[in-house]
Backbone atoms as SQL, in Angstrom:
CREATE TABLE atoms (id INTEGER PRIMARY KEY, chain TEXT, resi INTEGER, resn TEXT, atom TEXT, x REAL, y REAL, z REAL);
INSERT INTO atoms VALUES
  (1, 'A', 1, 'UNK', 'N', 92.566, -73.904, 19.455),
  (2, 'A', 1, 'UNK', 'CA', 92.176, -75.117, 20.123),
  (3, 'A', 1, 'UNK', 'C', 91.405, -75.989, 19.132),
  (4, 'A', 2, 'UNK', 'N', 91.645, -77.080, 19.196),
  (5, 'A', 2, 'UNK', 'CA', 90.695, -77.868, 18.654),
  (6, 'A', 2, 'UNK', 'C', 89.979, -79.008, 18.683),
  (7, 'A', 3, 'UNK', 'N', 89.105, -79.469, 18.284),
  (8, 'A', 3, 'UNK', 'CA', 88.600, -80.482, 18.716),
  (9, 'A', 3, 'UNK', 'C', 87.914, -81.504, 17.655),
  (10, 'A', 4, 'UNK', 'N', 87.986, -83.079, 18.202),
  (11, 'A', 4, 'UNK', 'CA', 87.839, -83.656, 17.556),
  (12, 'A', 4, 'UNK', 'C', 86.378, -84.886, 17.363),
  (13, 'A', 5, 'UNK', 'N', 85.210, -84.384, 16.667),
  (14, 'A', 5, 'UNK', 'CA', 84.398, -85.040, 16.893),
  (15, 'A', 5, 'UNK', 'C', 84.277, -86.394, 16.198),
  (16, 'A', 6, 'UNK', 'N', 85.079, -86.327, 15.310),
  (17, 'A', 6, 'UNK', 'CA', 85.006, -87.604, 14.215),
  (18, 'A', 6, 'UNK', 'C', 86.619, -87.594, 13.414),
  (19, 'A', 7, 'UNK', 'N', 86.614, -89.111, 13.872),
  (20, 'A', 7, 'UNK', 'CA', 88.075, -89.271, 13.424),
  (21, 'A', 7, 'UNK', 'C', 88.686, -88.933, 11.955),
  (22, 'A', 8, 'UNK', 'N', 87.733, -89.087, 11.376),
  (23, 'A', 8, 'UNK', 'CA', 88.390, -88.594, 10.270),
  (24, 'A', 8, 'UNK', 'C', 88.139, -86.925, 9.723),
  (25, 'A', 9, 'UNK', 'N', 87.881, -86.105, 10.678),
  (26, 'A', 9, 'UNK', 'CA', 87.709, -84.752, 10.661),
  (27, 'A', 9, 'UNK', 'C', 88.062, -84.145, 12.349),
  (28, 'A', 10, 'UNK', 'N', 88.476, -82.839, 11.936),
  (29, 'A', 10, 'UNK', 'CA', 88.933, -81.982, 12.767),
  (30, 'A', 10, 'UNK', 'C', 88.470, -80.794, 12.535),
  (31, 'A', 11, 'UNK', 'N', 87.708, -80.012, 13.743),
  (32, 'A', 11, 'UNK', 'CA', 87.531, -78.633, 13.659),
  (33, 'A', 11, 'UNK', 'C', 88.553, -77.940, 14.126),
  (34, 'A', 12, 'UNK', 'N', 88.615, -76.449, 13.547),
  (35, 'A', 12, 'UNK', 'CA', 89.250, -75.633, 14.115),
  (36, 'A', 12, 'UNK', 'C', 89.351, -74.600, 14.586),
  (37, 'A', 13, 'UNK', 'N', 88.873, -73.653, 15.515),
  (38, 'A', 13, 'UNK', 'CA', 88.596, -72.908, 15.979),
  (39, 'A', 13, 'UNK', 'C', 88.877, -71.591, 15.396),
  (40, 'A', 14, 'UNK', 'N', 90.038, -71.425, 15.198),
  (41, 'A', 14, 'UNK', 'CA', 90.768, -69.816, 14.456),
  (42, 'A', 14, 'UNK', 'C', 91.532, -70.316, 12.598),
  (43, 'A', 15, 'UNK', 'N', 91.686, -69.684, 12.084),
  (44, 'A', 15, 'UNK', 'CA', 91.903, -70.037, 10.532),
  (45, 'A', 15, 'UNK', 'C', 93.519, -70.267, 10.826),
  (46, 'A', 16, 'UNK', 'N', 94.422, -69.318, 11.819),
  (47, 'A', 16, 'UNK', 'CA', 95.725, -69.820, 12.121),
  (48, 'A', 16, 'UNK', 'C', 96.173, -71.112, 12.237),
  (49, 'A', 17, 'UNK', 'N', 94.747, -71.770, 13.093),
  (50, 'A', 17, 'UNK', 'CA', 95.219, -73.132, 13.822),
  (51, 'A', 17, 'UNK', 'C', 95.450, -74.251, 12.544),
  (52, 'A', 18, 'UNK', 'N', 94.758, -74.043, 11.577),
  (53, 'A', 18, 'UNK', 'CA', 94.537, -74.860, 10.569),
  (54, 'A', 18, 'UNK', 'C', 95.995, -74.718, 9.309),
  (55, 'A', 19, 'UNK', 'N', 96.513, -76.044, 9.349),
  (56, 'A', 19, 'UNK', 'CA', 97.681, -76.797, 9.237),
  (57, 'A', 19, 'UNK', 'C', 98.277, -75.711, 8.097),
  (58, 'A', 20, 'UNK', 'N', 99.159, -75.278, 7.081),
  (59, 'A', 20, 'UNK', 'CA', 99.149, -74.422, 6.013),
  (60, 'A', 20, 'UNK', 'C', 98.663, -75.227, 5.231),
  (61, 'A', 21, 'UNK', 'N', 99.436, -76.731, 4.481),
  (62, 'A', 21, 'UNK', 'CA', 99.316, -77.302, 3.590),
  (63, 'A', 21, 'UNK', 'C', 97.658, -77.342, 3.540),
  (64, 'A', 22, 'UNK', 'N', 97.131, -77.703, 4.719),
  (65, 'A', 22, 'UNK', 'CA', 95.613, -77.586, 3.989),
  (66, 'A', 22, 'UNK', 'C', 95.092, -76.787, 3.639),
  (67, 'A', 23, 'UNK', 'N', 95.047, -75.211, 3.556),
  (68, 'A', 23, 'UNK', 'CA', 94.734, -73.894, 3.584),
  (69, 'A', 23, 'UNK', 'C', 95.705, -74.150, 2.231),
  (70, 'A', 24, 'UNK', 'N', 96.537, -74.210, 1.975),
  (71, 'A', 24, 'UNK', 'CA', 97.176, -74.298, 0.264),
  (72, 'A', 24, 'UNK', 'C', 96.112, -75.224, -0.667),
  (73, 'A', 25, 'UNK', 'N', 95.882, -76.009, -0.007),
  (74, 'A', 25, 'UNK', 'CA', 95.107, -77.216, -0.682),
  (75, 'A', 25, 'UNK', 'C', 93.740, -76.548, -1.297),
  (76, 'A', 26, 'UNK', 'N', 93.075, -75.876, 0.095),
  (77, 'A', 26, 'UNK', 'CA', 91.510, -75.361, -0.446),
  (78, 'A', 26, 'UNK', 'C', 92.111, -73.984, -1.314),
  (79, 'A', 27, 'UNK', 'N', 93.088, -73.367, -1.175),
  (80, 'A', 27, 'UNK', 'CA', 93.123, -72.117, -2.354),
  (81, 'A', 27, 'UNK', 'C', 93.514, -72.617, -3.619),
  (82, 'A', 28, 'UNK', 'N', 93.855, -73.483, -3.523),
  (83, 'A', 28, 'UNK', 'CA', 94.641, -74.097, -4.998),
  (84, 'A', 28, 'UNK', 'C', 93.292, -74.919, -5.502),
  (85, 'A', 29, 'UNK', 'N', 92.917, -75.370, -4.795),
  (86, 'A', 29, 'UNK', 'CA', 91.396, -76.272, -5.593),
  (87, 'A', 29, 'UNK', 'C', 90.111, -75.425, -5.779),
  (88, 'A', 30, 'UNK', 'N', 90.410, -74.103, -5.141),
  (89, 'A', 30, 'UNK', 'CA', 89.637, -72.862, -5.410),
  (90, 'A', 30, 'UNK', 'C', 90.017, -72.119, -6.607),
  (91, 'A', 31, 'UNK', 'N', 91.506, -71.506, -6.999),
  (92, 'A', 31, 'UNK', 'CA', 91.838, -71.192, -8.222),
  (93, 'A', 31, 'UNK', 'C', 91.789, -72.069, -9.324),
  (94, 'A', 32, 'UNK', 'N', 92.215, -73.506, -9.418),
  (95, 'A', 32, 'UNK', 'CA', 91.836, -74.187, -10.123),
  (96, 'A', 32, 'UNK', 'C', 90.274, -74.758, -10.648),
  (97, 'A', 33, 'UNK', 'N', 89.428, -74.454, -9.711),
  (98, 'A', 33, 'UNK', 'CA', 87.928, -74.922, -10.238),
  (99, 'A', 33, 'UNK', 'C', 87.453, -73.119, -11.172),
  (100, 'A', 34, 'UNK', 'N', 88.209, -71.977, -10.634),
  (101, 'A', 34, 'UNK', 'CA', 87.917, -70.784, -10.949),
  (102, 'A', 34, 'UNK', 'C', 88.624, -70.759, -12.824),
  (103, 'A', 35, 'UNK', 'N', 89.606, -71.442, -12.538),
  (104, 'A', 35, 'UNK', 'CA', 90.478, -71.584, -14.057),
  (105, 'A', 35, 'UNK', 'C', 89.489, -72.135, -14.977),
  (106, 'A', 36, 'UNK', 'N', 89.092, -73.424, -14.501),
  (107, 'A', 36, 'UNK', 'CA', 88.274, -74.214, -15.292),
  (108, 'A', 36, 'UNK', 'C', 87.282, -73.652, -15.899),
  (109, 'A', 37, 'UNK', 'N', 86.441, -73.232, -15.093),
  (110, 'A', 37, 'UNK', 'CA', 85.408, -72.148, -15.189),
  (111, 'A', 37, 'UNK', 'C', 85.555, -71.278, -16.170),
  (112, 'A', 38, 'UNK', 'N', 86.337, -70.498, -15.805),
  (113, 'A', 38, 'UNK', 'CA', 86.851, -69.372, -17.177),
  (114, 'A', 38, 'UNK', 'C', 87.189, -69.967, -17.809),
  (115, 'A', 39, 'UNK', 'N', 88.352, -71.156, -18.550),
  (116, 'A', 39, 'UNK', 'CA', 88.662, -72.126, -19.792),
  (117, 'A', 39, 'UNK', 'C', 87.147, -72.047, -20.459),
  (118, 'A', 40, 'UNK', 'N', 86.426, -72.855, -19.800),
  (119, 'A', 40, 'UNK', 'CA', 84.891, -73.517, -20.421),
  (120, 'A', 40, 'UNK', 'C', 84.385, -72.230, -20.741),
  (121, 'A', 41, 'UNK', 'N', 84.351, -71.264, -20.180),
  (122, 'A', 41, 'UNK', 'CA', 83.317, -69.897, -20.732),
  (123, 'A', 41, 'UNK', 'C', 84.104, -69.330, -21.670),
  (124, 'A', 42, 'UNK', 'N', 85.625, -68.975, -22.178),
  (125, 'A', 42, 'UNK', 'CA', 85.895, -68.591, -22.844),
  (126, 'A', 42, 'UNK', 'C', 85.811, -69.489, -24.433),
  (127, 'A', 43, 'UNK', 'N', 86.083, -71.146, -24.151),
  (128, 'A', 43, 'UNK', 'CA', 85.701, -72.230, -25.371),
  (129, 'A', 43, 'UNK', 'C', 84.319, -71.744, -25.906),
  (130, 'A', 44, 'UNK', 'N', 83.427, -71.969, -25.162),
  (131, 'A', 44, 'UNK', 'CA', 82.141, -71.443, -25.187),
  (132, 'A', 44, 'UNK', 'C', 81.370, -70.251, -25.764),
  (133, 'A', 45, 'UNK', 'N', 82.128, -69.346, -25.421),
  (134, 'A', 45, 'UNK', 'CA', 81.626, -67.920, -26.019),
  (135, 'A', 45, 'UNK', 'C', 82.574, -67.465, -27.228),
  (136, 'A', 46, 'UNK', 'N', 84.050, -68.155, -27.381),
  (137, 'A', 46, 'UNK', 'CA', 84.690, -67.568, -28.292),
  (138, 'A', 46, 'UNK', 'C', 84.394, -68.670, -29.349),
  (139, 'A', 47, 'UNK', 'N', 83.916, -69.696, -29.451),
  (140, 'A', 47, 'UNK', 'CA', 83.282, -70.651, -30.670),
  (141, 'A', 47, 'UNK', 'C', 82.105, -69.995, -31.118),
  (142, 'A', 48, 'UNK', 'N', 81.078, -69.348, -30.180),
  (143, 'A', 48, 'UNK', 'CA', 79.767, -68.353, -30.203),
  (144, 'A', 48, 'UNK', 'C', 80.220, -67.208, -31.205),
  (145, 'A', 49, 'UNK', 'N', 81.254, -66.796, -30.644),
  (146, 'A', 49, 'UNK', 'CA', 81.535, -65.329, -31.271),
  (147, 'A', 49, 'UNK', 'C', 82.270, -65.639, -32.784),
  (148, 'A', 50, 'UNK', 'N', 82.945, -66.836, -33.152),
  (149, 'A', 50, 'UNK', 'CA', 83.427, -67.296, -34.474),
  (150, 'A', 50, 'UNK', 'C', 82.443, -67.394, -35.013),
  (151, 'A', 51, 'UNK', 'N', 81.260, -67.804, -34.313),
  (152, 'A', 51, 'UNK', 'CA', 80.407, -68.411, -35.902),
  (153, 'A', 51, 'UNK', 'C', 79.657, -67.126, -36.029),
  (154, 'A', 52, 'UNK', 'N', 79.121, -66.634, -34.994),
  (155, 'A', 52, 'UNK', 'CA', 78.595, -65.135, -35.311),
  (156, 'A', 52, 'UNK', 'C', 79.306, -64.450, -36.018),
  (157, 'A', 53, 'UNK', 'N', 80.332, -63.820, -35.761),
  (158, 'A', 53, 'UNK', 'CA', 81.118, -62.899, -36.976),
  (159, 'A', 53, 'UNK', 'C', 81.382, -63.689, -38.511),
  (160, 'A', 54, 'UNK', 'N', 81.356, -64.673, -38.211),
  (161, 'A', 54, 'UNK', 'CA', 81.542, -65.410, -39.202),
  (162, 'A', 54, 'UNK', 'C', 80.607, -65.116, -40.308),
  (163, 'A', 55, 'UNK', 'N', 79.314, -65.511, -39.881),
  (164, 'A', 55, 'UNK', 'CA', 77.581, -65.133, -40.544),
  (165, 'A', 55, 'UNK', 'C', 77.892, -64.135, -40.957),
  (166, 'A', 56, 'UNK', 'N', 77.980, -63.041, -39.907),
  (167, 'A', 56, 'UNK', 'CA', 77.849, -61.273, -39.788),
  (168, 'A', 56, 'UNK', 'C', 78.854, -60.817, -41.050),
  (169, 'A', 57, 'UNK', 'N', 80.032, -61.556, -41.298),
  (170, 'A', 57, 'UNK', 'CA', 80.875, -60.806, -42.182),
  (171, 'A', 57, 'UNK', 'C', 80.802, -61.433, -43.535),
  (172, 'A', 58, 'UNK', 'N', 79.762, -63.103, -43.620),
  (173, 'A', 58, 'UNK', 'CA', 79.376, -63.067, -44.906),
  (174, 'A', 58, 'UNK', 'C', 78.097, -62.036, -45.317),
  (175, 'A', 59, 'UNK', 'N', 77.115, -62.235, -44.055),
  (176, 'A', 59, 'UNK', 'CA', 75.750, -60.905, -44.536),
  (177, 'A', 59, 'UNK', 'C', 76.197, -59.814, -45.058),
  (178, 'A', 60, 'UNK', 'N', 77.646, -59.286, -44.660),
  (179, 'A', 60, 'UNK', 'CA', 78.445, -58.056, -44.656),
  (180, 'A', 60, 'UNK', 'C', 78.695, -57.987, -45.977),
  (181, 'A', 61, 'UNK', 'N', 79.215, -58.375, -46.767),
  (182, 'A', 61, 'UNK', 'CA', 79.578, -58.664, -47.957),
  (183, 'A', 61, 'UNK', 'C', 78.304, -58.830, -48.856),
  (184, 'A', 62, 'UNK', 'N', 77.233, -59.503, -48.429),
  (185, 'A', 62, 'UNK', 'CA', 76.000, -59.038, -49.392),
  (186, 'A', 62, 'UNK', 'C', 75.445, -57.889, -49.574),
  (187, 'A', 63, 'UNK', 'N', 75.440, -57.460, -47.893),
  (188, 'A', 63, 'UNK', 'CA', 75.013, -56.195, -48.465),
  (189, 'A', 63, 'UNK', 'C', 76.004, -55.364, -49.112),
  (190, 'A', 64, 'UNK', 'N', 77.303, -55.329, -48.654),
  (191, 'A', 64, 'UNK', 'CA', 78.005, -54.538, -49.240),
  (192, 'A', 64, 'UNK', 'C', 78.017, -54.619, -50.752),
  (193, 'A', 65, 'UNK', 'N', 77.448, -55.594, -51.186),
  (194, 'A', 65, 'UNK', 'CA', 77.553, -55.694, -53.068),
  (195, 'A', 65, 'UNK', 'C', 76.286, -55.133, -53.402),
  (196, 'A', 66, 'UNK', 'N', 74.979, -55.548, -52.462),
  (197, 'A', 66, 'UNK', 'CA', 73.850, -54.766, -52.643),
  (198, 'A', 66, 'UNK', 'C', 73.746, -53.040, -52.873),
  (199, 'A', 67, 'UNK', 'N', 74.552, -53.043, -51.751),
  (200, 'A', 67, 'UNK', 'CA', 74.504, -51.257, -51.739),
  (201, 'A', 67, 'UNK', 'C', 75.186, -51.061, -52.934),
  (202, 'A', 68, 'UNK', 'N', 76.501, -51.646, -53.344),
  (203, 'A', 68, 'UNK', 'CA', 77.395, -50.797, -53.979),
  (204, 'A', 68, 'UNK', 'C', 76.281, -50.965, -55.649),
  (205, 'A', 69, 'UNK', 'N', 75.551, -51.986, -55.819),
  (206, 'A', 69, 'UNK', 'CA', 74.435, -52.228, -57.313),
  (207, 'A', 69, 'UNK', 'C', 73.619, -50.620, -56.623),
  (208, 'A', 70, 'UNK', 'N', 73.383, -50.858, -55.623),
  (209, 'A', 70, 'UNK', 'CA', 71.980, -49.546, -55.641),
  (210, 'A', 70, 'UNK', 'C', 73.011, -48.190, -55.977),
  (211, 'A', 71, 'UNK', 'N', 74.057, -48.188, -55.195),
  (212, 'A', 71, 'UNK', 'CA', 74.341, -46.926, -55.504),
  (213, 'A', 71, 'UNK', 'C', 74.609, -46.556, -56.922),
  (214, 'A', 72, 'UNK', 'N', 75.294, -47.741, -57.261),
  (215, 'A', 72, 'UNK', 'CA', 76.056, -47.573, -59.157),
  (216, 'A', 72, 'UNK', 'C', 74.450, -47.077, -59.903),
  (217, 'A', 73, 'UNK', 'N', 73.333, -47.639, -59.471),
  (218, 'A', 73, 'UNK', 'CA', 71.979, -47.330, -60.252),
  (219, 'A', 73, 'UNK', 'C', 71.846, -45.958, -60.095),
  (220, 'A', 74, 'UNK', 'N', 71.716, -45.341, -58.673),
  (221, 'A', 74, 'UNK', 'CA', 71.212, -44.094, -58.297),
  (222, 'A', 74, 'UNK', 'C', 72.411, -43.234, -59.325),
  (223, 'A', 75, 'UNK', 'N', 73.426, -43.583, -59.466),
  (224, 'A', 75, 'UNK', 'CA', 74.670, -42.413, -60.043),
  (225, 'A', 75, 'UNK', 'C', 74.379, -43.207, -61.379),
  (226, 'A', 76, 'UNK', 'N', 73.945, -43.709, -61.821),
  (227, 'A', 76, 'UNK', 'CA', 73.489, -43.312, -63.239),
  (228, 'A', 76, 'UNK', 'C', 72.360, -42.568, -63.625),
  (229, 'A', 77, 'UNK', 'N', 71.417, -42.855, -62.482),
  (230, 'A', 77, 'UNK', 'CA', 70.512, -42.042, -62.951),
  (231, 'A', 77, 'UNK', 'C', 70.777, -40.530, -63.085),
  (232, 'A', 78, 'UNK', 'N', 71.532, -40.080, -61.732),
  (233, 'A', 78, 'UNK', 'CA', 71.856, -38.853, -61.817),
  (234, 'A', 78, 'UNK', 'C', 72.569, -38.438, -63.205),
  (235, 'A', 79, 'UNK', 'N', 73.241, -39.140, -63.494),
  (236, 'A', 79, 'UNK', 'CA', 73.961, -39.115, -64.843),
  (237, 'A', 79, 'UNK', 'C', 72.729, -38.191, -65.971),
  (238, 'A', 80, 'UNK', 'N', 72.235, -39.349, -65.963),
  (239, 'A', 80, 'UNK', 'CA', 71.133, -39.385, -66.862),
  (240, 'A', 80, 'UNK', 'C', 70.775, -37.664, -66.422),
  (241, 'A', 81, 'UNK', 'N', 69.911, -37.471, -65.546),
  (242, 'A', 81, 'UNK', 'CA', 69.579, -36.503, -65.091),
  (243, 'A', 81, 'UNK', 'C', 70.228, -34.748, -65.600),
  (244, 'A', 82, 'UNK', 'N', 71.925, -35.547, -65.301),
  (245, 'A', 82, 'UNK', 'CA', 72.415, -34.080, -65.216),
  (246, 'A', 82, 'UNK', 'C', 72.643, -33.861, -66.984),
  (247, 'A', 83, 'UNK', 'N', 72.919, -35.319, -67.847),
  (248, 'A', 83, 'UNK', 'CA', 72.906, -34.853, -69.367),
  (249, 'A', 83, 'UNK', 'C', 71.382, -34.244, -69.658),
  (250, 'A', 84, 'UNK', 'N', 70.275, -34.968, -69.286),
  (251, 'A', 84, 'UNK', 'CA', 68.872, -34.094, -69.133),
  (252, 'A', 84, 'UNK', 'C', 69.378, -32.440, -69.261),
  (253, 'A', 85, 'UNK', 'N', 69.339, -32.071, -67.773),
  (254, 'A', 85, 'UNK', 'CA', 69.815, -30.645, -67.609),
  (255, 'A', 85, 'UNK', 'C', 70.409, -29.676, -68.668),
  (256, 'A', 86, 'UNK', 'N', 72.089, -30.119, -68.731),
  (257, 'A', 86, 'UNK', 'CA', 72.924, -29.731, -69.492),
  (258, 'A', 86, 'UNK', 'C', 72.450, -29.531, -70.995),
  (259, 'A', 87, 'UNK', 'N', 71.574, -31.016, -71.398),
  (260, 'A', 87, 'UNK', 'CA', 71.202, -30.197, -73.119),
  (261, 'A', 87, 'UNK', 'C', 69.912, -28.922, -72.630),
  (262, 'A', 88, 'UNK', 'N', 68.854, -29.198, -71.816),
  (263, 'A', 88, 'UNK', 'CA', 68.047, -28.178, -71.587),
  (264, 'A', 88, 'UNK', 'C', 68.895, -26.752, -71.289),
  (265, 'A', 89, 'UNK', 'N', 69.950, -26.499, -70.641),
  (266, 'A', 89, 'UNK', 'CA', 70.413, -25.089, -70.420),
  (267, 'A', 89, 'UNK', 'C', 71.457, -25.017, -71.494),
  (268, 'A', 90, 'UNK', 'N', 71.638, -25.893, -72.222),
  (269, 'A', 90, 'UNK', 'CA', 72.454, -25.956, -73.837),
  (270, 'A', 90, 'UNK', 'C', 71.431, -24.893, -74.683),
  (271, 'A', 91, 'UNK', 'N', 70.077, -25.190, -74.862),
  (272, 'A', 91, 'UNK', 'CA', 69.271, -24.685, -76.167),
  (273, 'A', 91, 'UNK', 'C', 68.286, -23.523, -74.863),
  (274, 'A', 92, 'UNK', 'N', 67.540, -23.743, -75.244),
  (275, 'A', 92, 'UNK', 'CA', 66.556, -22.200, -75.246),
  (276, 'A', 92, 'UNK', 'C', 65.786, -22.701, -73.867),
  (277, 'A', 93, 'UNK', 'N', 65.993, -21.963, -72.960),
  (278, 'A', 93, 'UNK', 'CA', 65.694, -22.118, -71.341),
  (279, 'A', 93, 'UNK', 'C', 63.913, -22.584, -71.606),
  (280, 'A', 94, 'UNK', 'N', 63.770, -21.145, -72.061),
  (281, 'A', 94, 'UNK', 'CA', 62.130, -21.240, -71.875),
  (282, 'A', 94, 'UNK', 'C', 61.148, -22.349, -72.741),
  (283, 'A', 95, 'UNK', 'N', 62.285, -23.234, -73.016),
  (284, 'A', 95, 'UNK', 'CA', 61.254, -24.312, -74.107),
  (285, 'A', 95, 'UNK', 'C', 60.607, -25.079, -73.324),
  (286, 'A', 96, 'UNK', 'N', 59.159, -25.741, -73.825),
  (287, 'A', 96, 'UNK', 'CA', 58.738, -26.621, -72.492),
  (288, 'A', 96, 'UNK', 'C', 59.197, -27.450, -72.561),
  (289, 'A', 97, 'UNK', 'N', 59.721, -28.409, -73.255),
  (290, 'A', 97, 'UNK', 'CA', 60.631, -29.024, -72.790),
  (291, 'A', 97, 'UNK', 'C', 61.925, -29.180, -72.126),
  (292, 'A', 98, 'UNK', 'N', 62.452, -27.900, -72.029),
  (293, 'A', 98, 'UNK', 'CA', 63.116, -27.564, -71.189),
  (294, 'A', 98, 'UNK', 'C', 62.982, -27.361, -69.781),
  (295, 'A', 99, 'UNK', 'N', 62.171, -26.749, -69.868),
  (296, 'A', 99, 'UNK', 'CA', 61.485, -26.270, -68.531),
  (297, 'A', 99, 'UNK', 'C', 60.586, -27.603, -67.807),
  (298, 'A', 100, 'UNK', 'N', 60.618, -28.355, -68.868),
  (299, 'A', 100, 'UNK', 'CA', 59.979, -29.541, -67.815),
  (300, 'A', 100, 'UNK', 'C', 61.530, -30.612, -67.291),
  (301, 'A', 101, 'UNK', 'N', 62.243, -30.863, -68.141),
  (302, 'A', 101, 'UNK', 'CA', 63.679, -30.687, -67.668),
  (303, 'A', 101, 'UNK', 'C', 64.021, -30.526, -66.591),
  (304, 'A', 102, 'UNK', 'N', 63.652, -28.851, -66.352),
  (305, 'A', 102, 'UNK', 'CA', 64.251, -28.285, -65.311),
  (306, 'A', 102, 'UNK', 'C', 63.408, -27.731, -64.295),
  (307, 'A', 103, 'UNK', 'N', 62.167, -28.218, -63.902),
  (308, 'A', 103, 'UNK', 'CA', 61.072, -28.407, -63.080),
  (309, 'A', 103, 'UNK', 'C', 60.764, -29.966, -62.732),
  (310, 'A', 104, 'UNK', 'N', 61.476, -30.987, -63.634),
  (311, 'A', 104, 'UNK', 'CA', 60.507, -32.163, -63.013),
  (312, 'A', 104, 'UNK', 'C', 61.641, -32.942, -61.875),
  (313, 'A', 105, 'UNK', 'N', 62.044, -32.452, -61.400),
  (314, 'A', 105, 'UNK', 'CA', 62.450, -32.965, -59.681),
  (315, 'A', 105, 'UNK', 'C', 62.002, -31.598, -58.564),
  (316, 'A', 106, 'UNK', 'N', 61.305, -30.777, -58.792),
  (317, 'A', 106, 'UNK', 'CA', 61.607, -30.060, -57.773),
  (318, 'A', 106, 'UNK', 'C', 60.110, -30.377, -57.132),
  (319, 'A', 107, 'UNK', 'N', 59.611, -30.922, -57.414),
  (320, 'A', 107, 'UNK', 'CA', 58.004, -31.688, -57.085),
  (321, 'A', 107, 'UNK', 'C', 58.768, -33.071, -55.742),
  (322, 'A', 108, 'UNK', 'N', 59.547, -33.921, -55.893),
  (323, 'A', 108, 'UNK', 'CA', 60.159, -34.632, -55.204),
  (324, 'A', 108, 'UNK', 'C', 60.925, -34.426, -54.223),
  (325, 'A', 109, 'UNK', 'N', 61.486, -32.970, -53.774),
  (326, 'A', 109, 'UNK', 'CA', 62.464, -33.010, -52.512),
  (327, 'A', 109, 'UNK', 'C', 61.176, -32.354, -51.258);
């Protein structure tokens, strides 16, 4: 049933009574404001997320050259270290210089 308080509107009592085309009208201007919505949040967050990774994968690359200088240092030193060693267990164990050789890291772990 329905009724009419103002001419240019109509109530309607049950959701049946109400015409289809208009019930197409409010779902379609419902999915479409829902589209929009998601368009704008995805422009929005995926321009966000370009420039972030963007930053993130130049920082990425510094450090990655950083680390790879620290590590190349640390593996020379070891270098250093293990020719240390090798001439000390080359000549005469018990020399002090040997033996400091082969005592002066065990103060450090």
């Amino acid at each position: 049933m329905t009724r009419q308080e103002y001419t240019q509107f109509t109530l309607y009592d049950a959701e049946t009574a109400i015409p289809r085309y208009q019930r197409a009208w409010v779902w379609g201007t419902a999915a479409l404001a829902i589209l929009c919505c998601g368009v704008a949040t995805g422009w929005l967050l995926g321009s966000l997320a370009t420039t972030h990774f963007r930053v993130g994968a130049d920082r990425g690359a510094v450090d990655k050259a950083a680390l790879l200088a620290r590590q190349e240092e640390t593996n020379e030193q070891l270098r250093e270290r293990i020719a240390g060693l090798e001439q000390a267990l080359a000549g005469n164990v018990c020399d002090p210089s040997a033996l400091k050789a082969l005592t002066s890291d065990v103060g450090n772990r």
